[in-house]
C-alpha positions in Angstrom: 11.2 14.4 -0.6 10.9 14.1 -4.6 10.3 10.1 -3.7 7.1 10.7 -1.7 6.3 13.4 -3.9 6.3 10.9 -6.8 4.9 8.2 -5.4 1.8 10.0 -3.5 1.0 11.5 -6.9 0.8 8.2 -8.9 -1.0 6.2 -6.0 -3.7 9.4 -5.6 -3.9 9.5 -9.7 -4.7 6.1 -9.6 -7.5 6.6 -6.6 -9.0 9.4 -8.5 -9.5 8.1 -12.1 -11.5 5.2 -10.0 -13.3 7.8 -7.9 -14.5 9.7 -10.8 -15.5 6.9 -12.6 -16.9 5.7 -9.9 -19.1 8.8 -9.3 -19.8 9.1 -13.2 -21.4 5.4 -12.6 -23.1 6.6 -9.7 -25.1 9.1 -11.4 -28.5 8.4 -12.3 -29.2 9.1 -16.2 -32.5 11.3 -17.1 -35.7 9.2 -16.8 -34.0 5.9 -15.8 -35.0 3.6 -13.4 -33.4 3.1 -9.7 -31.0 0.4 -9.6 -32.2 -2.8 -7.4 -31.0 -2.3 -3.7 -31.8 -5.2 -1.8 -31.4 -8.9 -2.8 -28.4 -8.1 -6.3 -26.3 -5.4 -3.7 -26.1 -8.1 -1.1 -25.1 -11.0 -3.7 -22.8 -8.9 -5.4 -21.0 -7.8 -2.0 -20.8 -11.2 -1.1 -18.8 -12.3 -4.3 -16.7 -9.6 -4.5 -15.7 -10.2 -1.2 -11.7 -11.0 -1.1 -12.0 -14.5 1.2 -8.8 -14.6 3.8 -6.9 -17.8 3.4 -7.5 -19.4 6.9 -3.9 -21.0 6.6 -2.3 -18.2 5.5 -4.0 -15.3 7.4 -3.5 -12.7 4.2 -5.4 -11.8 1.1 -5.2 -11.8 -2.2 -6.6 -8.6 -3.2 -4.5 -5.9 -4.9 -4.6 -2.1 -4.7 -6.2 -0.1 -8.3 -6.0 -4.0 -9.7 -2.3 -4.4 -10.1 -0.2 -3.4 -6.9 0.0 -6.1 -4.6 -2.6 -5.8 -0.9 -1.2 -9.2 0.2 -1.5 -7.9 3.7 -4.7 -6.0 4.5 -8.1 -8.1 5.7 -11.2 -6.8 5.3 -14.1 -7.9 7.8 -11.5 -10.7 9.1 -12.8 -10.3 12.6 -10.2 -12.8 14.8 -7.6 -14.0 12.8 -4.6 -16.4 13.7 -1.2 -14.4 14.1 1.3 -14.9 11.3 4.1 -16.8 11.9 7.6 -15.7 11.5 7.3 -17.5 7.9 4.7 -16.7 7.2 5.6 -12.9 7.5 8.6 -13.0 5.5 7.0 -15.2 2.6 4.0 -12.6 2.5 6.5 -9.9 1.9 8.5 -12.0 -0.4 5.1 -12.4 -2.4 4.5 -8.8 -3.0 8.2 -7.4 -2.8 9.2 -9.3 -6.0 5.7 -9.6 -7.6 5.9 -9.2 -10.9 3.7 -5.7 -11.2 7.1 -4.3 -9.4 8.8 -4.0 -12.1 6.7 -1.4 -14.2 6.1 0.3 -10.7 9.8 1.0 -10.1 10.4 1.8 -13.4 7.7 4.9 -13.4 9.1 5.8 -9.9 12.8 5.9 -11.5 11.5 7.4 -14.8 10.0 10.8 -12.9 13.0 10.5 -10.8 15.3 11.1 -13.8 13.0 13.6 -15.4 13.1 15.8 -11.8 16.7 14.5 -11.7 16.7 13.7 -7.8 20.0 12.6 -6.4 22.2 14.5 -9.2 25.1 11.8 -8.3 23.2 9.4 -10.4 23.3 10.8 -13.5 21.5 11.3 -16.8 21.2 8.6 -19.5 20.4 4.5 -19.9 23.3 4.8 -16.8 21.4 7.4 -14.4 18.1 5.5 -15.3 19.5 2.2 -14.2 20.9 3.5 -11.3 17.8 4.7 -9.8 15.4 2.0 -11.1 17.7 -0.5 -9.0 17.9 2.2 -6.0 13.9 2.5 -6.3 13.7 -1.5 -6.2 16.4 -2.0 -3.5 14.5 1.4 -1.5 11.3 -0.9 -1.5 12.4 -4.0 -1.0 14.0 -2.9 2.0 11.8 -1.4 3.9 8.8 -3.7 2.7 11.3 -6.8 4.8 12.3 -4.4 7.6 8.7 -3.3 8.2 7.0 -6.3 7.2 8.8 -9.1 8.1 12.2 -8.3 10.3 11.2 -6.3 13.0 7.3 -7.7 13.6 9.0 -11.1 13.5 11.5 -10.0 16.6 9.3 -7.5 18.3 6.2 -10.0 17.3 3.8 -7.4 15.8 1.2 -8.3 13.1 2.0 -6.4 10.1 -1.4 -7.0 8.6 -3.6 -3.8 8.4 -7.5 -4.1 9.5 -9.5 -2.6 7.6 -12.1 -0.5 9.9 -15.2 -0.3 7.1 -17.6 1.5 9.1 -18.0 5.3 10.3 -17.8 8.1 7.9 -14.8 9.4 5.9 -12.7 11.5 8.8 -13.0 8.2 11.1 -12.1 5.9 8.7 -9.3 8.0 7.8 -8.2 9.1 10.9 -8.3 5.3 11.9 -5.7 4.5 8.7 -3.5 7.0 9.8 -3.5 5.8 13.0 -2.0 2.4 12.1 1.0 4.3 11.0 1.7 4.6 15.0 -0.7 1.9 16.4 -0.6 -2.1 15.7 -1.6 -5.3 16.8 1.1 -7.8 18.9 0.8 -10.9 17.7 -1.4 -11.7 21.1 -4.2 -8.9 20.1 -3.1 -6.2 22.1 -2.3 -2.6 20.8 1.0 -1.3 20.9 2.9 1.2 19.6 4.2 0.0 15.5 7.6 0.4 16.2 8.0 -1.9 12.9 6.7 1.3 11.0 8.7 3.7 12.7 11.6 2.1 13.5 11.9 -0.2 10.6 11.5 2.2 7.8 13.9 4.6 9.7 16.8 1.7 9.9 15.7 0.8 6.2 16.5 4.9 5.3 19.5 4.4 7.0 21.0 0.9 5.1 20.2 2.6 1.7 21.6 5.8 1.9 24.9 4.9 3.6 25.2 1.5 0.9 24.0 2.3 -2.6 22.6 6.1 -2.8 25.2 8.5 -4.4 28.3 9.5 -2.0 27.0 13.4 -1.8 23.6 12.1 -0.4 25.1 9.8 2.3 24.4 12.1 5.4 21.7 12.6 8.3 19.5 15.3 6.6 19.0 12.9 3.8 18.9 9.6 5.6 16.4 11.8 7.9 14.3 13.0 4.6 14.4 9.3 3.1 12.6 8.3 6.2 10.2 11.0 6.3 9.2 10.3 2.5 8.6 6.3 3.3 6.9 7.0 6.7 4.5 9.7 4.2 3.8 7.5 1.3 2.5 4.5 3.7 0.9 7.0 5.3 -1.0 7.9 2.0 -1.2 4.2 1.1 -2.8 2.6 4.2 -5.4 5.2 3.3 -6.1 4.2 0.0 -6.2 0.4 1.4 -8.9 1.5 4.0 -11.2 2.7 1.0 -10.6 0.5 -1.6 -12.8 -2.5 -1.0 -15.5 0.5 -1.4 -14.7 1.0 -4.6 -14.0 -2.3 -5.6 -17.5 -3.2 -5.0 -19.2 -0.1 -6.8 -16.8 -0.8 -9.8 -17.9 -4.8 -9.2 -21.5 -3.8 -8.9 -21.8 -1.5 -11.7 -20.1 -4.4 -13.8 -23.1 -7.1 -12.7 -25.6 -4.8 -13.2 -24.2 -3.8 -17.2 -24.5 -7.6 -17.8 -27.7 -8.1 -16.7 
């Protein structure tokens, strides 16, 4: 579970420093004036706003600035379904993007420090080991969720975010996705993609490439539990970011003015 862990701890470190800063921002100093609500807010919103590419049916927004959001819409409303191409060159996009590379390598760097998987090693070696293991762990299940099984079981991969209701909805709807998505036809059903997907992806990495000792159930079981976590913890971040996007954005116009 050192994976999820890990990864949980850099994504919430991430969505903290932004949150605190965001609240610091937030707070009125001594004696100041309010800051204009009506007319600047609205412009502001509207220009931050991440448009969705009609054709394309994704975004271009990414998560704290740098990791890629290809694939979460924010007040889309009805979209087109993606097609099978589309799916797999949306994951392509962020799977090899290049903010990947620094990711993995933090992700493998903390690894070696806790020295998860033992097999690997120490060393330039044991470092290179699981900074390729990291990559090819991701890159897996980012095509097996994202791309292979919504293409043959045709579910929309996208997430929706909810934007409206208070903090447990809004959350409890985020986890939800983990279990619920959208067919391509607009119905709900259950996201076997998610479930299924990452599970097979836990099993192709640690019966291929993970150290010999590792290759058994309880681990391929515990690799699946820590990727089935950590988008757990990510789809709630990506439900809550545009929020703090536009505070940060706001704050920013109003400094210039």
């Amino acid at each position: 579970m050192n994976s999820f862990f890990t990864r949980s701890f850099l994504c919430f470190a991430m969505a903290n420093l932004l949150l605190l800063d965001l609240a610091a921002q937030q707070a009125p100093a001594p004696g100041a004036a309010p800051s204009p609500q009506s007319q600047p807010t609205d412009k502001i919103n509207n220009q931050d706003s991440k448009p969705i590419d009609k054709n394309q049916g994704t975004s271009n927004d990414r998560l704290f600035y740098a990791l890629p959001n290809f694939l979460t819409l924010e007040n889309s409303g009805k979209v087109p379904p993606l097609t099978t191409t589309q799916k797999f060159k949306v994951v392509t996009r962020g799977s090899f993007d290049y903010i990947q590379i620094p990711w993995y390598g933090a992700l493998a760097g903390i690894s070696q420090a806790e020295n998860s998987e033992p097999g690997y090693g120490q060393g330039a070696e044991g470092y290179g080991k699981r900074l390729g293991a990291a990559f090819a762990d991701g890159t897996i299940e980012n095509y097996m969720t994202g791309a292979v099984l919504p293409s043959l079981l045709h579910q929309d991969p996208r997430f929706f975010q909810e934007s409206e209701g208070g903090f447990v909805h809004r959350t409890g709807y985020a986890v939800s996705r983990i279990f619920i998505t959208r067919t391509d036809s607009g119905h709900q059903q259950f996201n076997f993609s998610e479930v299924v997907g990452s599970a097979m992806s836990a099993a192709i990495s640690t019966y291929s490439y993970h150290p010999k000792g590792d290759r058994n159930l309880p681990n391929t079981a515990s690799v699946w539990g820590t990727q089935v976590g950590y988008d757990t913890v990510t789809i709630v971040v990506k439900e809550f970011w545009p929020d703090i996007r536009r505070k940060i954005s706001k704050k920013k116009q109003y400094a210039s003015q």
